[in-house]
Structure formats: C-alpha cells, structure tokens
LOROLUM-215740 format. One record per residue: residue in one letter; z, y negated, x negated of N, C-alpha, C, O, CB in turn. Coordinates in steps of 0.05 Angstrom, whole numbers, padded with zeros to 5 digits, always signed. Atoms other than C-alpha are relative to their C-alpha. Glycine has a CB too. Layout:
# residues N
AZYXZYXZYXZYXZYX;...
//
This chain:
# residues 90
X-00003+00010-00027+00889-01856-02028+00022+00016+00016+00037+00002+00030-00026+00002+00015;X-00018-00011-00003+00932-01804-02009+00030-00016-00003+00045-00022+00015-00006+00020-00016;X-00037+00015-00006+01002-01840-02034+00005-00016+00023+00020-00014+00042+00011-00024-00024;X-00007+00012-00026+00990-01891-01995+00002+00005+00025+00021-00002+00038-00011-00014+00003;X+00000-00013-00031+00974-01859-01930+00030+00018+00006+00035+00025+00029-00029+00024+00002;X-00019-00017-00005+01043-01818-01947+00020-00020+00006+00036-00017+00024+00006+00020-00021;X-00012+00023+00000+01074-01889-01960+00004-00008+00027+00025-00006+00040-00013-00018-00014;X+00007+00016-00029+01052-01920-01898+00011+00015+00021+00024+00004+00039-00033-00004+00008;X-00018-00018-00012+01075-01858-01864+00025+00005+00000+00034+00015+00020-00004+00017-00004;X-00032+00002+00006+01145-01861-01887+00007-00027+00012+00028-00029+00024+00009+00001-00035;X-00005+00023+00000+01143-01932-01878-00001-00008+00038+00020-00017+00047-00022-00016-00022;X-00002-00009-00022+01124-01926-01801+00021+00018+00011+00036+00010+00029-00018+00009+00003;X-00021-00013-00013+01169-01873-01786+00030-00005-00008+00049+00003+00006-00004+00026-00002;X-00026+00015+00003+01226-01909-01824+00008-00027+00026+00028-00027+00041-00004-00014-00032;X+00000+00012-00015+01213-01966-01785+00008+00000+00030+00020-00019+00041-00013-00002-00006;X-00003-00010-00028+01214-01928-01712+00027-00001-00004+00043-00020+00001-00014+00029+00011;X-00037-00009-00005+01285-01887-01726+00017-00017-00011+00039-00019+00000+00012+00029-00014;X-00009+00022+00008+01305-01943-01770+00011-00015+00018+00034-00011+00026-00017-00010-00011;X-00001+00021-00021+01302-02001-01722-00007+00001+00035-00010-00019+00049-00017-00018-00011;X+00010+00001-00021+01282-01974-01659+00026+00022+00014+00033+00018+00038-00034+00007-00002;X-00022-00016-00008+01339-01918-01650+00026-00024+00014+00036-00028+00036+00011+00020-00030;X-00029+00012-00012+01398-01967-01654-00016-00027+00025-00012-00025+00050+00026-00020-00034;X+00016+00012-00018+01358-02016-01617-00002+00008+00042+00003-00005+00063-00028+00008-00017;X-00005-00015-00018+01351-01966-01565+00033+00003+00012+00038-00003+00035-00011+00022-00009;X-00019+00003+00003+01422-01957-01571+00019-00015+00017+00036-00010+00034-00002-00004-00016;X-00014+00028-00008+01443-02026-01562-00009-00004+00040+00006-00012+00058-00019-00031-00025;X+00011+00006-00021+01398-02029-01500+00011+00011+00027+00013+00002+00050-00023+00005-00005;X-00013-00014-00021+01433-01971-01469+00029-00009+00008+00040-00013+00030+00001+00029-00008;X-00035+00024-00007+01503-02007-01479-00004-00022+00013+00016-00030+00026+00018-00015-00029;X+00003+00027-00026+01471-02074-01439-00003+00012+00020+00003+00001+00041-00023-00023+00001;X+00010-00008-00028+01447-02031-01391+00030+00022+00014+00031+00028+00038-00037+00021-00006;X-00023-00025+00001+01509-01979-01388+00031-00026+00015+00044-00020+00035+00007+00017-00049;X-00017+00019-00008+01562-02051-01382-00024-00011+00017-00011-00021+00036+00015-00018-00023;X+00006+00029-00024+01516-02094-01338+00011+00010+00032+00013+00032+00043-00044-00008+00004;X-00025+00004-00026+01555-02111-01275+00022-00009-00016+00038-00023-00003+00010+00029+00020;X-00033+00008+00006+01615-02124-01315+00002-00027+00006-00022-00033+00010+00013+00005-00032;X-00006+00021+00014+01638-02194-01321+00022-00009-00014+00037+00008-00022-00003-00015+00011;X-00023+00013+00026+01687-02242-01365+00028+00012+00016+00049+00018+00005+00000-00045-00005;X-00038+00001-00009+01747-02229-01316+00010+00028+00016+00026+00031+00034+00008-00032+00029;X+00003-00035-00008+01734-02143-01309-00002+00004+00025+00009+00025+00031+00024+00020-00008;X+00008-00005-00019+01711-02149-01237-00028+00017-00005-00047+00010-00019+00000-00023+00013;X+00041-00011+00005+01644-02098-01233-00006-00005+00030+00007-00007+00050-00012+00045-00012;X+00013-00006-00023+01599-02098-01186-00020+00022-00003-00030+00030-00024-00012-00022+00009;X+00020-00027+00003+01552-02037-01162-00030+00002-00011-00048-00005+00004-00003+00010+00026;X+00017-00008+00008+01501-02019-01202-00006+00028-00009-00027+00017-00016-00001-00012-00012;X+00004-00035+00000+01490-01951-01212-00025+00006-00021-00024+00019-00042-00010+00013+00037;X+00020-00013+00012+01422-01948-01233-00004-00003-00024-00013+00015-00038-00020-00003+00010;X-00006-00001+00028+01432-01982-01298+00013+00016-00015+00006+00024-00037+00008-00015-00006;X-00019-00024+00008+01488-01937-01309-00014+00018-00010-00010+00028-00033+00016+00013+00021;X+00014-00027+00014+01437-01882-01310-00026-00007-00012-00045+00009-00016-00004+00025+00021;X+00027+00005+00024+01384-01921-01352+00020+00003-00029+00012+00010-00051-00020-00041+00003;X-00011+00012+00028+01437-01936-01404+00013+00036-00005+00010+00040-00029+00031-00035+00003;X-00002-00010+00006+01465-01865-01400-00021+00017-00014-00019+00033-00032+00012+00001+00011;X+00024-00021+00009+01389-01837-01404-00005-00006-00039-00007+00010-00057-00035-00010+00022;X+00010+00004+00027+01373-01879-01468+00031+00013-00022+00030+00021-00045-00010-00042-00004;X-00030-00023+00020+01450-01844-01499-00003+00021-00002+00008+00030-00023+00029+00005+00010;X+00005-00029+00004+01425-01769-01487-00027-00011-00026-00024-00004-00049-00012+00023+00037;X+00022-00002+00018+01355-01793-01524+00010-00003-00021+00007+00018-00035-00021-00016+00004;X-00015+00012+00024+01391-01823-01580+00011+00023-00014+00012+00026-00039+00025-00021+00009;X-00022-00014+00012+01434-01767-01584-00021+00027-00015-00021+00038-00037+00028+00010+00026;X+00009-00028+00004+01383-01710-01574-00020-00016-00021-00022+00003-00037-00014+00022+00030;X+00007+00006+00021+01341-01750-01626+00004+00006-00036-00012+00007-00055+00002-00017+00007;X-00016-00001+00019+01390-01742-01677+00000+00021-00011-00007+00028-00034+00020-00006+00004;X-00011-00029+00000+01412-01676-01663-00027+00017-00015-00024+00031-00036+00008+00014+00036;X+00013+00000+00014+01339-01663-01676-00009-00006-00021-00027+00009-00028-00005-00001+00006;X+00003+00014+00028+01333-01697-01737+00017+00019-00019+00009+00030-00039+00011-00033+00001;X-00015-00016+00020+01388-01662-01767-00001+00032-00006+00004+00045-00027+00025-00005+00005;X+00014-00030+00000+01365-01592-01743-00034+00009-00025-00041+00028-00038-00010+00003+00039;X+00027+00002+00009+01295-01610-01772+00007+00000-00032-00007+00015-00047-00019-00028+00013;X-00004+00003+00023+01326-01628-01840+00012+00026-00011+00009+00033-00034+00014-00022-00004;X-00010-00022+00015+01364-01564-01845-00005+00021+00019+00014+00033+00030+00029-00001-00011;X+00008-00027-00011+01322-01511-01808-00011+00016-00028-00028+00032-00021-00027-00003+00025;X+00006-00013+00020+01308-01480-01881+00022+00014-00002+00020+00039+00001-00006-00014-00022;X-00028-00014-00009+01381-01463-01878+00008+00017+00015+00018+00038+00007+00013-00010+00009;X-00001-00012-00031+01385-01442-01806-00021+00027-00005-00009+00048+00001-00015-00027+00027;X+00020-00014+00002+01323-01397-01820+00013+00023-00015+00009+00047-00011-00024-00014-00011;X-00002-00023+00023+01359-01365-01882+00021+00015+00012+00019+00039+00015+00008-00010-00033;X-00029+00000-00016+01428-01361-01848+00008+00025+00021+00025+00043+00020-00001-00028+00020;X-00004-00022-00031+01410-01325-01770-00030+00005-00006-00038+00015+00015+00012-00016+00040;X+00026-00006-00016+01335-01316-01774-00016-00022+00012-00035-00034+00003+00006+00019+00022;X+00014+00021-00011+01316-01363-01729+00003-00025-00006+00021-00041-00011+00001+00001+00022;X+00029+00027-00008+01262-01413-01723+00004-00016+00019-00004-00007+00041-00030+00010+00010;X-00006+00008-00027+01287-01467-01676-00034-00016+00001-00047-00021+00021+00035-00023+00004;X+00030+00017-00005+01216-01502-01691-00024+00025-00007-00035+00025-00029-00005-00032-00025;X+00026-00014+00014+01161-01446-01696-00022-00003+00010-00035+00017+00013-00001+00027-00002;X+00015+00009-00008+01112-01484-01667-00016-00023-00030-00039-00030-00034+00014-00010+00026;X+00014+00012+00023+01111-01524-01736+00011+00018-00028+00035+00021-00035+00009-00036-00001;X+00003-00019+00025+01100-01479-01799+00012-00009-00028-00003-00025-00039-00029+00003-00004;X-00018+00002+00017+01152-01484-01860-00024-00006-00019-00046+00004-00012+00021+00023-00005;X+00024+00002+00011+01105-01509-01916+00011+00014-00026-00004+00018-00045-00013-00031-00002;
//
C-alpha cells in the first residue's frame, strides 16, 4: 500500500506544479495586459497590474524554491547552511 500512496503523491504534486504553475502564470499575463486593446490604447488599471505582478513573484519564488530544495544537499556540503532546517535531510 505504500507505492501507491507514494504514486498518488507524486501524481498530485505533479499535477499542482505541473499544470497549475504555468496556469498561474498565464493568469498573471491576462491580468498583467488587461486594459490593453487591439489598437495599443490602455486604460487605467492598476490593480490588475499588481494581481498579475503578485502571481510573477509566486511563480518565481516557487521555483527558486524548488530548485533550492533539490540541491540543498549541495548547499549544505558547500557553506554549511541549511536554508530549510525546519525539514530534516533523510
């Protein structure tokens, strides 16, 4: 029972950063252009501006995490520090 539950776990969290990152993504670019139209007149919107920039830091600092998380074994051997020591190297 175990595989599966590791399965299903992979399979969920593929799914999220998978399809839900660029997703996110995309959402921040409608929200980041809305006001534009076909003939480059904008009009003021602002606050989308800073929905579509918010979902571009998450995206980003998502990542950034992701890639820290994959090579804090490195990082650890490297300087010492633990940017996660809240979760225990197994």
């Amino acid at each position: 029972m175990t595989y599966l539950e590791s399965i299903l776990k992979v399979l969920v969290i593929g799914l999220v950063l998978g399809a839900g990152l660029p997703a996110l993504f995309a959402t921040g670019l409608l929200a980041f252009s809305n006001g534009e139209s076909a003939d480059g007149t904008a009009t003021a919107r602002p606050v989308s501006r800073y929905v579509g920039v918010a979902l571009f830091v998450f995206v980003g600092w998502v990542i950034l995490t992701a890639v820290l998380w994959i090579t804090r074994a490195t990082i650890i051997h490297h300087t010492g520090i633990d940017l996660f020591p809240f979760m225990p190297a197994k």
